[in-house]
Structures are given as C-alpha cells and as structure tokens.
C-alpha positions in Angstrom: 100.2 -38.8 100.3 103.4 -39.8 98.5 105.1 -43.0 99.6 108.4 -40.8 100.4 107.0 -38.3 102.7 105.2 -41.4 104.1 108.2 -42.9 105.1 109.5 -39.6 106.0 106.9 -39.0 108.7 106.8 -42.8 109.6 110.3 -41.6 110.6 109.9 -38.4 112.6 107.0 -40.1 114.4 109.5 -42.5 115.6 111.9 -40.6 116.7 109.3 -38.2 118.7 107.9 -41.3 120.5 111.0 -42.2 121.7 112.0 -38.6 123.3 108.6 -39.7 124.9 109.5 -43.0 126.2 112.9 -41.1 127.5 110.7 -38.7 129.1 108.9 -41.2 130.8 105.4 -39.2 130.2 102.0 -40.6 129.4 100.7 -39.6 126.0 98.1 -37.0 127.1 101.3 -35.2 129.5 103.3 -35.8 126.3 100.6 -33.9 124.4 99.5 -31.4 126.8 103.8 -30.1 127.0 104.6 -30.5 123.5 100.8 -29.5 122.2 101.9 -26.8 119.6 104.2 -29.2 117.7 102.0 -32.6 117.6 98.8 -30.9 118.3 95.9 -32.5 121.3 96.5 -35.8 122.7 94.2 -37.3 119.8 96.0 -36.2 117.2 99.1 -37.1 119.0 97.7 -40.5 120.0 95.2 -41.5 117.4 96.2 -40.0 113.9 100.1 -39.5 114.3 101.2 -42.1 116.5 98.7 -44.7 115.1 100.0 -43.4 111.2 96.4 -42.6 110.4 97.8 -42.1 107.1 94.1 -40.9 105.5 93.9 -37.9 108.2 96.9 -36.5 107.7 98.2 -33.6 105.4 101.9 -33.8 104.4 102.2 -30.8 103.5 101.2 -29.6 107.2 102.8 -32.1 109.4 106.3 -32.5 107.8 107.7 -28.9 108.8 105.9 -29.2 112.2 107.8 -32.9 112.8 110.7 -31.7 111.5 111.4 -29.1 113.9 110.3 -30.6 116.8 112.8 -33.2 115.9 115.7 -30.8 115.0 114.9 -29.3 118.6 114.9 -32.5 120.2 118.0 -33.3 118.7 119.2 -29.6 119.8 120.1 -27.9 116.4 117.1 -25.4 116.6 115.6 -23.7 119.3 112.1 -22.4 120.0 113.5 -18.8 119.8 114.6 -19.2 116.7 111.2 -18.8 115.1 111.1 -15.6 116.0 114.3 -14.0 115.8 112.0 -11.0 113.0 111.1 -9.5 116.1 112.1 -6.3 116.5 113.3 -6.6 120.0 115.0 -9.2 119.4 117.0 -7.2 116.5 118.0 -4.8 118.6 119.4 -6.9 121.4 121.0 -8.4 118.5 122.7 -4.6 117.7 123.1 -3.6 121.0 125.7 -7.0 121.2 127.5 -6.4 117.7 128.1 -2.9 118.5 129.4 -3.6 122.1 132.0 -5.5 120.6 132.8 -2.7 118.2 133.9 -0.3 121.6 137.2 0.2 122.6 136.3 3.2 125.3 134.6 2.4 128.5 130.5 2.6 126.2 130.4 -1.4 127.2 126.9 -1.4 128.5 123.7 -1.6 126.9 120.1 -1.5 128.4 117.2 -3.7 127.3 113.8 -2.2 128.8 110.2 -3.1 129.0 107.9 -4.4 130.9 107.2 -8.3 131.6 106.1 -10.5 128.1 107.7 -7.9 125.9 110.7 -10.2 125.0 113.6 -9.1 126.6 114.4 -12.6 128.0 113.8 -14.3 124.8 116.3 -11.5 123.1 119.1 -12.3 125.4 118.5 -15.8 125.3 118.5 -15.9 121.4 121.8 -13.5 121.2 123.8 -15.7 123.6 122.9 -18.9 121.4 123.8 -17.4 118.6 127.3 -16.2 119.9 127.8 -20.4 120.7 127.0 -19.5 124.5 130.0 -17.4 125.3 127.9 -14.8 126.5 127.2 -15.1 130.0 123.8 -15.1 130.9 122.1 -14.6 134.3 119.0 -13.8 135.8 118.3 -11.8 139.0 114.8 -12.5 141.4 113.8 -10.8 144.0 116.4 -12.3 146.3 119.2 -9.9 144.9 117.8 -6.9 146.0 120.5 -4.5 147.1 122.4 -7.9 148.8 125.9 -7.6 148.0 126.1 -11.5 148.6 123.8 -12.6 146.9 124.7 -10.4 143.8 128.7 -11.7 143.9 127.8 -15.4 144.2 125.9 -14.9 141.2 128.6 -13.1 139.1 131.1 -15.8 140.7 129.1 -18.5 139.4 128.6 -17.4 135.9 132.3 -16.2 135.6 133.7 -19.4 137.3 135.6 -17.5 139.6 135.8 -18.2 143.5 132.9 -17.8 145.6 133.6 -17.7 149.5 131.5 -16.7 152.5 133.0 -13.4 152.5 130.3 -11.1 149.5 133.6 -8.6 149.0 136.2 -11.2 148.5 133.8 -13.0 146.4 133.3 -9.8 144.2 136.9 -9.3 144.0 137.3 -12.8 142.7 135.1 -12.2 140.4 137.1 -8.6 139.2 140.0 -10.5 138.9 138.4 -13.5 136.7 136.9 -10.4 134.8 140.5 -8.7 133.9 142.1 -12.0 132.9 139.2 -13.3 131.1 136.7 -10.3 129.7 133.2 -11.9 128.9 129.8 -10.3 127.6 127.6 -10.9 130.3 123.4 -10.6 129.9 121.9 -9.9 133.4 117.7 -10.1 133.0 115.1 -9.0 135.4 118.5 -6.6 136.6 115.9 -4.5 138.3 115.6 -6.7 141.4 119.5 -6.3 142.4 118.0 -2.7 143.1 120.4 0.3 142.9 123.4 -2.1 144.6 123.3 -3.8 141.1 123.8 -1.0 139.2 126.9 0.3 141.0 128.1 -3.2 140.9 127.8 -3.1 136.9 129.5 0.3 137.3 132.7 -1.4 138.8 132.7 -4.7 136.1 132.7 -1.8 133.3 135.5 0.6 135.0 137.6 -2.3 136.1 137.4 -5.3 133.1 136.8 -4.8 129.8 133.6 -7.2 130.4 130.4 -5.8 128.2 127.0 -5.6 130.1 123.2 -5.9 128.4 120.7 -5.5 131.3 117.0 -6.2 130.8 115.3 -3.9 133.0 111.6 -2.4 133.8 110.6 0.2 133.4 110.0 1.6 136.6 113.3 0.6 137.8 114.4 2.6 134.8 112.7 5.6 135.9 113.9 5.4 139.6 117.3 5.1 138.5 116.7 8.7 136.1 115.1 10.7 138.5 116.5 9.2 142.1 118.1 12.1 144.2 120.0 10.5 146.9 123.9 9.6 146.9 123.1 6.1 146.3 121.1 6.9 143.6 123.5 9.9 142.0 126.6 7.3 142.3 124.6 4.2 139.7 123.7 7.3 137.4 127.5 7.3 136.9 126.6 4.2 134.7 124.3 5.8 131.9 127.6 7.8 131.2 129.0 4.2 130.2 126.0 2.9 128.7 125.4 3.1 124.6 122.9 5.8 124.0 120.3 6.8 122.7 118.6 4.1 125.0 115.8 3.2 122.4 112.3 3.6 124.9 110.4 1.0 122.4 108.7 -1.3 124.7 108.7 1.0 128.0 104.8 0.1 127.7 104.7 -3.3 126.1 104.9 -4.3 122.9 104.4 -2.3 119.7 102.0 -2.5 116.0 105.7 -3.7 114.3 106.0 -6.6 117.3 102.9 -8.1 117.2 102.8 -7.8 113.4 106.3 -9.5 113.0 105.1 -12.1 116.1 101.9 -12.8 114.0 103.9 -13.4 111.0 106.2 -15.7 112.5 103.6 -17.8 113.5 101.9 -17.8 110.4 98.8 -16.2 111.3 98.6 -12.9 110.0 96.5 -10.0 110.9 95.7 -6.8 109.3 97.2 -3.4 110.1 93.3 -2.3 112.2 93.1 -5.9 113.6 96.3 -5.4 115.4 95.4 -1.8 116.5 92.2 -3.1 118.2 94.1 -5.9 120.1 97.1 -4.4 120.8 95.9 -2.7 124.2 94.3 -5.5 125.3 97.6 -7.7 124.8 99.8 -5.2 126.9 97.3 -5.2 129.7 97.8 -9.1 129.5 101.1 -10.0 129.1 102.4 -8.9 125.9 104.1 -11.9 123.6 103.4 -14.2 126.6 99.9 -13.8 126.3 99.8 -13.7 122.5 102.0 -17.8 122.7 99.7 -19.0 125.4 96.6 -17.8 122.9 98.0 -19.2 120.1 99.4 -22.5 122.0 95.1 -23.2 122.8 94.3 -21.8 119.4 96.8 -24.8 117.3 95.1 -27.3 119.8 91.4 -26.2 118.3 92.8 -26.5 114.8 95.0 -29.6 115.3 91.2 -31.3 116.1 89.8 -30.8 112.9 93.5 -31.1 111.5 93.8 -27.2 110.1 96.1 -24.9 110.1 95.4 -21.6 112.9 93.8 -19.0 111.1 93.4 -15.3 112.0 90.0 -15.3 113.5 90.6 -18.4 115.6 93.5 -16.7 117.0 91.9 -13.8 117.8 89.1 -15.6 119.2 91.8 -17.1 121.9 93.3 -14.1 122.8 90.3 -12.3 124.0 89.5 -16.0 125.8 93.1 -16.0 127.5 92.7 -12.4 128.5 89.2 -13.2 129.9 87.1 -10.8 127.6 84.4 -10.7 125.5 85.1 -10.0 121.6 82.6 -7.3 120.6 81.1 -7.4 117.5 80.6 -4.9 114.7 78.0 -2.9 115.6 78.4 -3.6 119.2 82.0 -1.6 118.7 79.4 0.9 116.6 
C-alpha cells in the first residue's frame, strides 16, 4: 500500500469513527447498520479502525470509504448507485415529460408490486430536482378518509390545515393555484378510490403534476370498478400520460435484476438471472436481492474479498429460505 492512499484512508477512517461517536453506537451496532460499507464488526473494529495496514486492499476500501463519507457528509445518496435501473429511468421520464405538458396530461402512474422500486424511483427523482418535488407517502390510515388525505396534502404543500377535512382541502387548492408543485404520492393505493378523485380535483383545478406509485391490484380495481364511485376516479386516466408502461405489474424484470446486479458489481449471466428471477419476485423483488447482497458483503468483508456471483447467489436462496439445487438435481 502506497503512503498516499495510506494517509488517505487514515483519513476516511477518521471521519467515519466520528459519525460513530455522533451516533452514540457501540462498534458492533455501528457495524451491524452500516455493514455493506465497512463490512462485519471485525473488519470494522479490528482491521479498519485499528489501521491494520497489512490486511487491507486499497484498491477495495478507498471507493467503499469514500462514499460512505460523501454520504455522511450528504453529497451522495444510497439511491444513487442505482439510478441504471430501469424503473428508475422511467420515473425519471415520466417527470421530464410532465413538465413538457401544457394541457390537463399532468399525471403519471408508477405501478408494481412491493420491492420493485417505485419508492426508490420517486425518491431518486425528487433529489435530483433539489427536493422541489413534493413527496408523500400514504399507509393504510388514508383509506377513503377525506381527513386524513387533506392534512397530508396540507402538510406537504404548506397550506392550512384545520379540523374541518373540506376547508383543509380547499386550502390546499388554493396553495396549489398560487404555487403549482410536482407532487409524488407512494403506496397511493391505500387512499382507496377517495384518493384518486382527490388527484382528479389537484389536476382540474392547479396546474400541480401528479406521479403515483400504485399496486397493482389497486390498478386493476380502478380499470374494471363498475360503481359511480369507481366510474367518477376513471375520469383521471383521461388525464394521466399514456401508454401506462405495465413493466413491473408482477415484480421485477431480466433488464432490472441485470442492471441491479451490475450496479452492485456482481454480475450474473443472462440463464443465472432467468433461474432466480421467480424466486426473487415471490420474495420481495430488489428488497430481497439488497438484503441478500447486504449478508453476502458481510461473508466477503471476513476474508476481505470482494462479493462474487456465486456467493451472492448462495444468499439469495438463504434469504428467501430455499435450497439451491444442483445440476443434476435441476436434471
């Protein structure tokens, strides 16, 4: 190891073991959160900390240290590794070519089921656009309550929220018309069909631009529901960008997991994909590929290596609790 990146790491590990000390955390709760940048609490503890100089490779620990440090010091976040992914692209689209309409087309529709990214899409768009986008996210809370819907549109417009749900709606209008915003509502399917009417008054009444994320199923209900309720939200697909893209209405895809893998640096051929690629939507999608691959750097980070394909793979059939078959058990 050269003296510079010596005294380059010297310094990173520094300023990491002070974000700890700030944190207040014990070294193995330090480790354990922040494992897939400084690896298991003895590599953290006993090679890095202690500048065990002889069992460490520069080459490997220098970009890893430097972006945990860049996010620490917030100039990088943890979506940004993956902004390849093609859902995250086209949340990307779906937000330049919102800004592009001048008719009442100012809604856009994210869909797919949990773990396929939409969150991490609309987070990455809204940092990249300096936070003006407006982002919130509904729970199960919302559904079809008027008052809980408006306090939440009043709170992430900064307009005034009162007791009454209507007044607090029509505060939130008027904000709206003086001040048009983009605003990302995720996990929109548990406002129910209340929501999407509401959304249908924000586009008719502002020039405001809407991305939902939305499941699938709610997506379906909302195509094929028959009653007035139902018939009146339709009104919105008539506003909404089309064609709706239907990419991720059962998890992710071969070009997701391919662009994921890459991003990671743990690359996997065209047939491995194909043979995991069921068993990752029945598990999560890229939530269970980051928790497999988040056990997987702590395996490697013991023997200080890199992740490689087959130690990956390994992980993901452990995360998903299955059994990897073997050649000519798969015969």
């Amino acid at each position: 190891m050269t003296q510079a990146n010596q005294e380059e790491l010297d310094r990173l590990i520094s300023r990491i073991e002070n974000h700890r000390l700030s944190l207040k955390l014990t070294h193995s709760r330090f480790a354990t959160r922040f494992a897939k940048h400084i690896g298991s609490h003895k590599t953290w503890e006993f090679r890095l900390l202690a500048r065990n100089w002889g069992e460490l490779n520069a080459d490997k620990w220098l970009p890893k240290l430097r972006t945990f440090v860049a996010e620490i010091e917030g100039s990088v976040g943890e979506q940004e590794i993956f902004e390849s992914l093609p859902i995250v692209k086209h949340a990307v689209y779906l937000f330049d070519t919102l800004q592009t309409k001048t008719n009442d087309r100012r809604c856009a529709m994210l869909i797919g089921p949990k773990g396929c990214g939409k969150t991490l899409a609309l987070r990455y768009v809204q940092r990249k656009n300096d936070y003006g986008p407006q982002f919130i996210s509904a729970n199960e809370t919302w559904k079809d309550s008027r008052m809980r819907i408006a306090a939440a549109l009043g709170q992430a417009v900064n307009s005034t929220v009162t007791k009454s749900a209507s007044e607090t709606f029509q505060h939130a209008l008027d904000r709206l018309k003086e001040h048009p915003m983009d605003i990302f509502i995720d996990e929109a399917h548990e406002g129910g069909v209340l929501l999407i009417k509401l959304c249908k008054s924000i586009i008719n009444e502002t020039r405001s631009r809407l991305i939902l994320g939305i499941y699938p199923t709610a997506w379906r209900r909302l195509l094929n529901g028959s009653n007035d309720a139902y018939e009146e939200a339709q009104q919105l697909l008539r506003r909404t960008i089309r064609p709706i893209r239907n990419d991720w209405m059962k998890g992710i895809n071969h070009a997701d997991m391919a662009a994921w893998c890459a991003a990671v640096n743990v690359p996997m051929t065209k047939a491995q994909i194909t043979d995991l690629l069921p068993l990752v939507r029945q598990h999560g999608n890229l939530s269970l590929l980051a928790d497999a691959h988040e056990r997987a750097l702590l395996l490697a980070a013991e023997d200080d290596k890199d992740v490689e394909t087959e130690l990956l793979i390994e992980q993901i059939y452990q995360v998903c609790g299955e059994v990897k078959q073997s050649t000519e058990e798969k015969k």
